[in-house]
C-alpha positions as a LaTeX table, in Angstrom:
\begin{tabular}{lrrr}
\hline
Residue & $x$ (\AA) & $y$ (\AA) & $z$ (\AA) \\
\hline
Unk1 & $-107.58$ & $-33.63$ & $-15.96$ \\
Unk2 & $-105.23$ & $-36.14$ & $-17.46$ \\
Unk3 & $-105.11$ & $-38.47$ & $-14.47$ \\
Unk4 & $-108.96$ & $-39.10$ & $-13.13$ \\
Unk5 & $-109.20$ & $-42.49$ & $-15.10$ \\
Unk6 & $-106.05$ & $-44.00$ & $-12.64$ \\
Unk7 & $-107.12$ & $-42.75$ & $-9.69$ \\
Unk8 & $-110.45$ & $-43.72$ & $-10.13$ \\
Unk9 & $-108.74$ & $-46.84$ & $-10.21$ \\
Unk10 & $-106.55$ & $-46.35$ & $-7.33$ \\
Unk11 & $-109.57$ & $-45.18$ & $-5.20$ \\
Unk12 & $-111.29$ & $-48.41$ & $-6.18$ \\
Unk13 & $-109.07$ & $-50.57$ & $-4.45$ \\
Unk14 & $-108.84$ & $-50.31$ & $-1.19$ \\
Unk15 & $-112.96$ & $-50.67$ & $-1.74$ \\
Unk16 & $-112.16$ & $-54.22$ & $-2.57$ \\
Unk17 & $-109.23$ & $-54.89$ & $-0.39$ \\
Unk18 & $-111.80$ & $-54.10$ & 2.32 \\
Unk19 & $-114.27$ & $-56.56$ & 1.01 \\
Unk20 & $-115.38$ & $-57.07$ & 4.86 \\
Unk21 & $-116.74$ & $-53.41$ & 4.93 \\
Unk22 & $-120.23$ & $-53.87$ & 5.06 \\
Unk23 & $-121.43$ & $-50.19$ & 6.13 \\
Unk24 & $-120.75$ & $-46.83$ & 5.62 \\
Unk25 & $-119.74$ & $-46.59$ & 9.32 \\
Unk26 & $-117.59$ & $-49.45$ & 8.58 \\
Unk27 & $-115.68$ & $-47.60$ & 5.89 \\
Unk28 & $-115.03$ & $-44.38$ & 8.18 \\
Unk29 & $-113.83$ & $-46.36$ & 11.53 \\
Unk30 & $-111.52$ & $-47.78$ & 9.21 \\
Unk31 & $-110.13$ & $-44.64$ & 7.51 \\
Unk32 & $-110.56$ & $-42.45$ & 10.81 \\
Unk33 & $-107.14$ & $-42.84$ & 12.00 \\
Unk34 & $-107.43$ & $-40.92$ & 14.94 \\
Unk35 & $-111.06$ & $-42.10$ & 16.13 \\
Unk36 & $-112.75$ & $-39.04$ & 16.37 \\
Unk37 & $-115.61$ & $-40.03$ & 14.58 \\
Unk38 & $-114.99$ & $-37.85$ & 11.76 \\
Unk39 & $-112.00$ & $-38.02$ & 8.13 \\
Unk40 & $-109.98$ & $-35.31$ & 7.62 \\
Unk41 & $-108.07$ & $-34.76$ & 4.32 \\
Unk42 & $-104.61$ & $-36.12$ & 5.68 \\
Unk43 & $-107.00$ & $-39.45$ & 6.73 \\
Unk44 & $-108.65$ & $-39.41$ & 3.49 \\
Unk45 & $-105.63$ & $-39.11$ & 1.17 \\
Unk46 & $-103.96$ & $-41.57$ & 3.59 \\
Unk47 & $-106.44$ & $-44.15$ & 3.13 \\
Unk48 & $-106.64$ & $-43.55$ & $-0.32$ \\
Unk49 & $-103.14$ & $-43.41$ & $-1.10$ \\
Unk50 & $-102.18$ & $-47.33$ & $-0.36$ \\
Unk51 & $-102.82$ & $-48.49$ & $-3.42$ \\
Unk52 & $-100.58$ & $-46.06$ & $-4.81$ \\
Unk53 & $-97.68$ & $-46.51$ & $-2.68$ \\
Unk54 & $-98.42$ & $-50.43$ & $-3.27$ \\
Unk55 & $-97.64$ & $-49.80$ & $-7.19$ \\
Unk56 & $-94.94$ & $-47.84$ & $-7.18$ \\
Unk57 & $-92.71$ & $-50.86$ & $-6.98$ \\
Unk58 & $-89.56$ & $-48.68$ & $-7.17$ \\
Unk59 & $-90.66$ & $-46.53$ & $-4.42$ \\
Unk60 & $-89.15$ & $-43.23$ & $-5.82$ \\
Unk61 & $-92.96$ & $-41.35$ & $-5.32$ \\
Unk62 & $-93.96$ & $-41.57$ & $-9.04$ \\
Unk63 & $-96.29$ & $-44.33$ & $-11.25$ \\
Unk64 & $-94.04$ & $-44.30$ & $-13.81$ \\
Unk65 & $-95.53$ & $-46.06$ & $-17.00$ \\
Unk66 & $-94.61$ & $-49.61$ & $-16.12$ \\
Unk67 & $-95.61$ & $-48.90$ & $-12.95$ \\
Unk68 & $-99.34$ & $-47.83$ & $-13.98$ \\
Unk69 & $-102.49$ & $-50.65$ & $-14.60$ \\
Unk70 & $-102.69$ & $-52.08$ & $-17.90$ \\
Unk71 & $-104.29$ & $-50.12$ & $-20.08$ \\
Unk72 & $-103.01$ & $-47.16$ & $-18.86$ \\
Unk73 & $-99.78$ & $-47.79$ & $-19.74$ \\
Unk74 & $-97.61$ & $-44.96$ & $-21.96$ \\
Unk75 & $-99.21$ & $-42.53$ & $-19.97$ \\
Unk76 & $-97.72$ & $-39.78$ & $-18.59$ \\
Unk77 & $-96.26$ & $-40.66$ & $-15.21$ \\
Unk78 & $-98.13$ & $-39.38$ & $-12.14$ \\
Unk79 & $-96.79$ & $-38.37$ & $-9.22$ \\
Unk80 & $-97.69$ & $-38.93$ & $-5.35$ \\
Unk81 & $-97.93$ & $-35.43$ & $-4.99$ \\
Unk82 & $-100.24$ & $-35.16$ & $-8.09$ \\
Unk83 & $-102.57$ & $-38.54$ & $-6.40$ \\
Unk84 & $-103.01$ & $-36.42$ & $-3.57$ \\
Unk85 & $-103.77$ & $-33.19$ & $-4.98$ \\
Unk86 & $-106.72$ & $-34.83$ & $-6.86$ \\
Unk87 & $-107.70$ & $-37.23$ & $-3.49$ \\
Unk88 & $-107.93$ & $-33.26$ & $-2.01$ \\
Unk89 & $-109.75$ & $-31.76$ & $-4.47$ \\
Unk90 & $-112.32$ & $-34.80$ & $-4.31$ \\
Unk91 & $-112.20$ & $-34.20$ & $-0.58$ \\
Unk92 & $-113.61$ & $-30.75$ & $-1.10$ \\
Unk93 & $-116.35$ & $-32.11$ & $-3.63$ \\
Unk94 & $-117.51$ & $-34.37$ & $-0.76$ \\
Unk95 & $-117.56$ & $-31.78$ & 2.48 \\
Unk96 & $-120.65$ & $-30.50$ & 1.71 \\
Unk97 & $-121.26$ & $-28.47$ & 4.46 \\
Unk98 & $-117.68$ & $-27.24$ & 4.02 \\
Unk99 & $-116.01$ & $-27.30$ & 7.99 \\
Unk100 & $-113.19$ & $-29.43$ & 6.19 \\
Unk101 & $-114.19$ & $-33.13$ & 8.08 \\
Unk102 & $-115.89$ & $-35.74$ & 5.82 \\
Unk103 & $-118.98$ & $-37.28$ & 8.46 \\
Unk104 & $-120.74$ & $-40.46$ & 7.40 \\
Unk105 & $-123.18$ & $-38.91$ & 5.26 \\
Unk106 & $-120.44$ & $-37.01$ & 3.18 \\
Unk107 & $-118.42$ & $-39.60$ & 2.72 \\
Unk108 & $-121.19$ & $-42.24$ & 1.72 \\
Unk109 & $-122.48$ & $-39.27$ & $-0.88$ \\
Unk110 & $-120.51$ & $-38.86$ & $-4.15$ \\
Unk111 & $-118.57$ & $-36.01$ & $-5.05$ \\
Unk112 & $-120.27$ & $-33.31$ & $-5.98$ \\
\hline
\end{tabular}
């Protein structure tokens, strides 16, 4: 897939914007939007999908190739719609036990 390098990237930062994390249980209060002690994929991509919105400067829903990190620059452009797609598809790789909620082991554990 043409697009894993950037949002590699993009799923990198809010890791360092969130430099205060300090535990896996951290992470998930954080990203659990609703508090119910467990991410679902709308939480997930949510979370995920800041750093994203932050670069598309324009705000029309698409990293066009200004838009994208250096070095990936004269890329194809790559949509919101596309980021999110992907952020699910990771989503799936990580519910392991597959009742569509990420817990704190899943989501410490690497996509699979």
């Amino acid at each position: 897939m043409p697009y894993r390098p950037l949002v590699f990237v993009l799923c990198l930062l809010p890791v360092a914007v969130a430099a205060q994390v300090t535990s896996t249980g951290d992470y998930l209060s954080r990203m659990d939007a609703d508090g119910d002690g467990k991410i679902s994929l709308i939480e997930y991509q949510d979370w995920l999908s800041y750093a994203f919105d932050a670069m598309d400067a324009n705000h029309d829903g698409v990293l066009d190739a200004g838009e994208q990190p250096p070095g990936r620059r004269g890329h194809l452009a790559l949509t919101r719609e596309q980021h999110r797609t992907t952020l699910a598809e990771r989503f799936g790789k990580q519910d392991r036990n597959r009742d569509g909620w990420l817990d704190a082991r899943e989501l410490a554990s690497p996509p699979q």
